[in-house]
BATORKOL-517732 format. One line per 10 residues: number of its first residue (from 1); their letters; for each residue x, y negated, z negated of C-alpha. Coordinates in steps of 0.001 Angstrom, whole numbers. Layout:
BEGIN
NUM> a> X:Y:Z ~ ...
//
This chain:
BEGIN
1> xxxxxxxxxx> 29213:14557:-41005 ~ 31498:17467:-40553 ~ 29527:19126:-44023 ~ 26511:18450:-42328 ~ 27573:20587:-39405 ~ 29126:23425:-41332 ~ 25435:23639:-43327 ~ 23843:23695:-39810 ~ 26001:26332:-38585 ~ 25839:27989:-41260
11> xxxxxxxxxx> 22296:28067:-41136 ~ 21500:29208:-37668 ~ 23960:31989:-38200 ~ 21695:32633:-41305 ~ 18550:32801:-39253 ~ 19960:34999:-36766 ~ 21100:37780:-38773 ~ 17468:37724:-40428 ~ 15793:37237:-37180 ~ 18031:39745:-34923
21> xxxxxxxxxx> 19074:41518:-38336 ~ 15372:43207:-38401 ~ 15496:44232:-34733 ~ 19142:45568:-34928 ~ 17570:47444:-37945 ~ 14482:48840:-36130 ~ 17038:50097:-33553 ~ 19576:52257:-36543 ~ 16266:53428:-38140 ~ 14446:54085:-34696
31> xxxxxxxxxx> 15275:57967:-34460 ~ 14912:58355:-37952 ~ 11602:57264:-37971 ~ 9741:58143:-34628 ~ 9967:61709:-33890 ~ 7642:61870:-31119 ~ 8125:59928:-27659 ~ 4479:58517:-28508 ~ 5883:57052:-32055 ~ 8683:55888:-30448
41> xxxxxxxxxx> 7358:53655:-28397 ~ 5251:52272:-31416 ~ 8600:51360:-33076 ~ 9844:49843:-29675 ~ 6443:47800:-29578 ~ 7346:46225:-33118 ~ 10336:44453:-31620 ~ 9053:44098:-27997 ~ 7704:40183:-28127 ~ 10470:39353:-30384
51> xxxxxxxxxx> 14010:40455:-29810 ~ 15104:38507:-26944 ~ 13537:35371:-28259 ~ 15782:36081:-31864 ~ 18925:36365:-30003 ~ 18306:32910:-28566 ~ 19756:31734:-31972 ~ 23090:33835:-31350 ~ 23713:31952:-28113 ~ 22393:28320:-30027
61> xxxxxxxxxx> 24753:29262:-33030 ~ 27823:29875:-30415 ~ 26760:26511:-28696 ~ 26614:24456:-32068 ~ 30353:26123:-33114 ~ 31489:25224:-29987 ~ 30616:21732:-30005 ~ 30946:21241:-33780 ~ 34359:23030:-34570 ~ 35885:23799:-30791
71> xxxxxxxxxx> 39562:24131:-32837 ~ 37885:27379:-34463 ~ 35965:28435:-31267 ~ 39311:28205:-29394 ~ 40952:30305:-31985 ~ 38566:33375:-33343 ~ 37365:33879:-29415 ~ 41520:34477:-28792 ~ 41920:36174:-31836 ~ 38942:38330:-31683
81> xxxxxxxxxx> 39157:38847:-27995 ~ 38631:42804:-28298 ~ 35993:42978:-30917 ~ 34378:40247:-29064 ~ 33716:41986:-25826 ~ 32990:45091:-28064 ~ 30114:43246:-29316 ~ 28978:41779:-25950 ~ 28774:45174:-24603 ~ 26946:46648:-27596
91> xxxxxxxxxx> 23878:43307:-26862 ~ 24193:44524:-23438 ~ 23311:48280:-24052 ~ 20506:47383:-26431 ~ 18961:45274:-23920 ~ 19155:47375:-20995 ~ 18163:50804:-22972 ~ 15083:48745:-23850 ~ 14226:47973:-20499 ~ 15639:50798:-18923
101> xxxxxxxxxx> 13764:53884:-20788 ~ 10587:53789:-18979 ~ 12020:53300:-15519 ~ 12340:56782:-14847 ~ 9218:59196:-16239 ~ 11931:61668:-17429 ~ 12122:63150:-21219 ~ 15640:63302:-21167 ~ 16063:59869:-19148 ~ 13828:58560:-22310
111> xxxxxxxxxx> 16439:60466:-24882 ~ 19326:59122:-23937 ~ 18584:55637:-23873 ~ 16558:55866:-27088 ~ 20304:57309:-28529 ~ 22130:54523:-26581 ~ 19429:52039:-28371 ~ 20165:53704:-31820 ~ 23994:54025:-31754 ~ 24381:50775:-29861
121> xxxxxxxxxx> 22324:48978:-32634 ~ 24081:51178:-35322 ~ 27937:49858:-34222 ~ 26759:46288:-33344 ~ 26022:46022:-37211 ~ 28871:47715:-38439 ~ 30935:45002:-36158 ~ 28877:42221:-37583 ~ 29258:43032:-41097 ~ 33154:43692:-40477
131> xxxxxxxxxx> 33501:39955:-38462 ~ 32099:38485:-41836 ~ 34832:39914:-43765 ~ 37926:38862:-41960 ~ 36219:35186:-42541 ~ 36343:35749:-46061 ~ 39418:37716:-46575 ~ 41180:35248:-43967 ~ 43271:35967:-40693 ~ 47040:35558:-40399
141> xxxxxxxxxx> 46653:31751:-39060 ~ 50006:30109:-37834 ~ 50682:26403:-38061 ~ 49295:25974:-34582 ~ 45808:27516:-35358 ~ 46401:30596:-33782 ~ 46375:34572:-34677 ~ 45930:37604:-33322 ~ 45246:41110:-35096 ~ 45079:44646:-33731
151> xxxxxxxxxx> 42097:46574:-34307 ~ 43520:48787:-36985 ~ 46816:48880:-38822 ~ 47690:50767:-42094 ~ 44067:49809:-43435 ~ 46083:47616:-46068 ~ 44919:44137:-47039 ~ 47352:41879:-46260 ~ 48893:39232:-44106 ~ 49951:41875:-41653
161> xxxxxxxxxx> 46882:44605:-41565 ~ 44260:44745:-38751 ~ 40645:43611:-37874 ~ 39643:46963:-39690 ~ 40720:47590:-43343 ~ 39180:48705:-46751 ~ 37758:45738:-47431 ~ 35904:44917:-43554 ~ 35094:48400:-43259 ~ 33185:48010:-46824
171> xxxxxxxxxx> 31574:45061:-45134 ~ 30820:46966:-42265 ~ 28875:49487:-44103 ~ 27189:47100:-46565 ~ 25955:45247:-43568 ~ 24838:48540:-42024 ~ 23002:49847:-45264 ~ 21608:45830:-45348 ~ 20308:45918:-41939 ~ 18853:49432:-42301
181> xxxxxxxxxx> 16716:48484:-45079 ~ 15112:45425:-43536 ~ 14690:47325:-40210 ~ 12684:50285:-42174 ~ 11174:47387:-44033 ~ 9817:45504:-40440 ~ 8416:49044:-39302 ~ 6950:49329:-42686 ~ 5283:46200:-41961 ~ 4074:46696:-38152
191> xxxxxxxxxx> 3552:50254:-37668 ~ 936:52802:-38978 ~ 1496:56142:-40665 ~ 2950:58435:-39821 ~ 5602:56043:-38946 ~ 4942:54058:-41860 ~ 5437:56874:-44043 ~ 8321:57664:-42962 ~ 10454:54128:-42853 ~ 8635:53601:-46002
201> xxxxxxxxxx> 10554:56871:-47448 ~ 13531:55693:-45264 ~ 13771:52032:-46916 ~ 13435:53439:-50580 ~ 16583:55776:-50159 ~ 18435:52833:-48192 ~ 17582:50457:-51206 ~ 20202:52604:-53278 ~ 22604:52205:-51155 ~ 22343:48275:-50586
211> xxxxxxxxxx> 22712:48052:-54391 ~ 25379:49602:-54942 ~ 27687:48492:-51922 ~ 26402:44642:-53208 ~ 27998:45444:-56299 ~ 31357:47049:-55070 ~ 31174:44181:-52453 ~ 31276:40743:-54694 ~ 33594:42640:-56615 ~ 36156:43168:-54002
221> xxxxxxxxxx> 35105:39800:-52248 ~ 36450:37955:-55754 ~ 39586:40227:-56124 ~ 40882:39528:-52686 ~ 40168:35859:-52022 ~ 41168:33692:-54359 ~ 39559:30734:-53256 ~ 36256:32401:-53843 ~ 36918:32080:-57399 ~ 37918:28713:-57212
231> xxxxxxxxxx> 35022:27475:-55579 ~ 32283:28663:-57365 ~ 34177:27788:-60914 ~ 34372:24254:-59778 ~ 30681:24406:-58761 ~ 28821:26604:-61101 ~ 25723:25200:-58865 ~ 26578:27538:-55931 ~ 25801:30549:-58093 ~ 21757:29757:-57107
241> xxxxxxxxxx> 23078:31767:-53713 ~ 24127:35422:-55253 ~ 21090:34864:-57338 ~ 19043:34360:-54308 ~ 20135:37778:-53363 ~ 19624:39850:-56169 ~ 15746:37997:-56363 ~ 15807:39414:-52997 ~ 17067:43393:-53727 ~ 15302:42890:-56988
251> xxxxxxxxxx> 12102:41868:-55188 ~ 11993:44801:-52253 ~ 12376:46995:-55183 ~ 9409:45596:-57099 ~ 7299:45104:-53639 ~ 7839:48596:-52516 ~ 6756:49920:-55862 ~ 2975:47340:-55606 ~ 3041:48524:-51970 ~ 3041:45010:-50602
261> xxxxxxxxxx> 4540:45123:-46942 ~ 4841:41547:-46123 ~ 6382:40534:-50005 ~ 9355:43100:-49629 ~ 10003:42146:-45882 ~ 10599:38654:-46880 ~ 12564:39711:-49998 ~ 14890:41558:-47879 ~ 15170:38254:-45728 ~ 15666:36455:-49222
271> xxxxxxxxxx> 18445:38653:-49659 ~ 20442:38437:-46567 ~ 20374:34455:-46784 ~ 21812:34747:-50200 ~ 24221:36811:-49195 ~ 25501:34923:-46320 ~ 24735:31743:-47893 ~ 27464:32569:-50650 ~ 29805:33666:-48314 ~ 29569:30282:-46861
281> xxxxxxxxxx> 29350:28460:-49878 ~ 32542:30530:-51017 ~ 34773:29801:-48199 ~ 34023:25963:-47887 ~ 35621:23963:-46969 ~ 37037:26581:-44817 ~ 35876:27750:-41729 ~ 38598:30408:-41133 ~ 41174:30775:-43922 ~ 44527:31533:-43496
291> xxxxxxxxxx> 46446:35109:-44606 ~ 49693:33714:-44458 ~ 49270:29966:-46140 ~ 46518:28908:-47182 ~ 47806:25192:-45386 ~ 47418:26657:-42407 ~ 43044:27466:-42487 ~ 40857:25980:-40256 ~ 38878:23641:-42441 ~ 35563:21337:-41582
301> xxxxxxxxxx> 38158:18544:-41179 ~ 41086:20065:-39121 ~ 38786:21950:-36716 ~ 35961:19767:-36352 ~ 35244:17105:-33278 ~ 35486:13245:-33132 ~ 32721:11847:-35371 ~ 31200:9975:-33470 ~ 30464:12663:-30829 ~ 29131:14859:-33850
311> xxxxxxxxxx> 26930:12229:-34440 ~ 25057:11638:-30997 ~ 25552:15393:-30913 ~ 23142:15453:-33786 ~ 20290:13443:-31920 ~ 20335:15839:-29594 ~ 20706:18876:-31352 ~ 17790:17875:-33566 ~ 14658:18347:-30616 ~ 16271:21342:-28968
321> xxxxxxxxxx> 16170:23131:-32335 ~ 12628:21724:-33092 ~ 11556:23390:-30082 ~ 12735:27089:-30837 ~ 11477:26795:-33875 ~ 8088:26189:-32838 ~ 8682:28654:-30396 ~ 9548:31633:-32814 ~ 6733:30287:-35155 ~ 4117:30474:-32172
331> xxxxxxxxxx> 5113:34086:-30929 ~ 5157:34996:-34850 ~ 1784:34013:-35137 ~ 227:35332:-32242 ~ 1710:39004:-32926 ~ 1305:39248:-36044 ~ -411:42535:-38058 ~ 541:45834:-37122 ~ 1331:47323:-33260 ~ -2089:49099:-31236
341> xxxxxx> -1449:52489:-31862 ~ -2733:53571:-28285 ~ -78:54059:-25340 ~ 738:50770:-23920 ~ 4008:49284:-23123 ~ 7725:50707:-23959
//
């Protein structure tokens, strides 16, 4: 039961990075792209029936983790207190600058919440991509289940170093270049030229730079955390995951070149579930490994709830799920093709 719950974690935390991850891309690529108030308010109209209903799987994902694992909700919420609220406050800014820019009929209102939109998107996946690597590098856990690390330290990995070091702030980035891409990649998709052109130009450059930070990336991931190693040499299996990802950066690559929009969009969202997916599949049976001793990780049996409540959880988790996924599917469906290019909305 408590695998079961780690997969479905796991999973929703999949589906919103691919969900949100294209929106939080359309907002780093959305000054890059849009030059004109006109075109950017095209962009703005590729996301605008979809990006509050995406982050409805953040807040389901925090839901099932709290009722799941509440030993390792308790402890990364106290732990990552800080970068918590930074994140809260970068969802907030992206919401309200969405809302927000066509209150006033202002150029310069307009600019600076399409620059709050940009930068706020820009740091919230920086902050995303470093959270993922403190899981896998681990946090310096104490027999109790408890930890707490300051933003920055000597930049040092090790036991005693910060939130930030070389190896989050790699993750950072990667997850920044990742995001990118499949943001130019969703405009690509939904938006005509001159737009198009222009994220299309914009994705091909970003490609590079996904490749290469993928490669530095499972390199360092391996060096640092041993149990990486471990687990994938005593299940040879979980390598379908990385493979899953290059298909993915292999496949955008390949798409962009036959000019198929929709096959390289859902390349890049092959990729990001590989990647995540091995992260995940690396770490387990951890949830949050230790730093200090390895004893001392919050595991799917140490952090998890009673069994049987994770089991009438489950017949209730089951419909509410069923339901936002029919949801998403419906609003997918009925906006699909590209944005009207006249001036409506945004």
């Amino acid at each position: 039961m408590e695998s079961l719950w780690f997969c479905l974690v796991a999973a929703m935390i999949a589906i919103y990075v691919v969900l949100d991850g294209f929106d939080i891309g359309t907002g780093i690529v959305h000054l890059l792209v849009a030059r004109a108030d006109g075109e950017r308010r095209t962009v703005l109209r590729t996301i605008g029936p979809v990006w509050d209903g995406n982050e409805v799987w953040l807040i389901a994902g925090g839901g099932t983790l709290f009722f799941a694992f509440p030993a390792l909700y308790a402890s990364s919420f106290s732990g990552f207190y800080l970068p918590l609220m930074i994140v809260l406050w970068l969802l907030l800014l992206r919401g309200v600058s969405i809302e927000f820019r066509t209150h006033v009929d202002s150029p310069l209102w307009r600019q600076l919440w399409d620059v709050v939109f940009a930068w706020s998107s820009l740091l919230l996946a920086v902050f995303y991509g470093t959270a993922l690597g403190n899981v896998v590098r681990g946090v310096p856990l104490d027999a109790s289940g408890f930890f707490f690390l300051p933003l920055w330290s000597d930049f040092r990995v090790s036991s005693h170093g910060g939130i930030l070091d070389w190896y989050t702030i790699m993750t950072g980035v990667t997850a920044l270049l990742a995001l990118t891409l499949h943001g130019a990649l969703w405009v690509r998709l939904k938006s005509s030229d001159p737009v198009r052109e222009r994220a299309d130009s914009l994705s091909r450059r970003a490609w590079w730079g996904v490749v290469i930070m993928t490669v530095v990336l499972a390199g360092a991931s391996f060096a640092i955390q041993p149990h990486l190693r471990e687990r994938f040499a005593s299940a040879p299996w979980g390598f379908v995951f990385p493979v899953m990802a290059l298909v993915g950066l292999l496949g955008i690559r390949w798409s962009q070149s036959a000019a198929t929009e929709l096959h390289a969009f859902l390349f890049s969202c092959a990729y990001l579930l590989g990647m995540l997916t091995s992260a995940a599949f690396g770490v387990y049976p951890y949830l949050l490994p230790a730093s200090t001793d390895s004893q001392f990780g919050l595991t799917i049996h140490n952090a998890a709830a009673d069994r049987y409540g994770l089991a009438i959880g489950l017949a209730w988790w089951l419909p509410g799920m069923i339901l936002a996924a029919g949801y998403a599917v419906y609003i997918y469906r009925h906006f699909a093709g590209k944005v009207p290019s006249e001036e409506q909305g945004y």
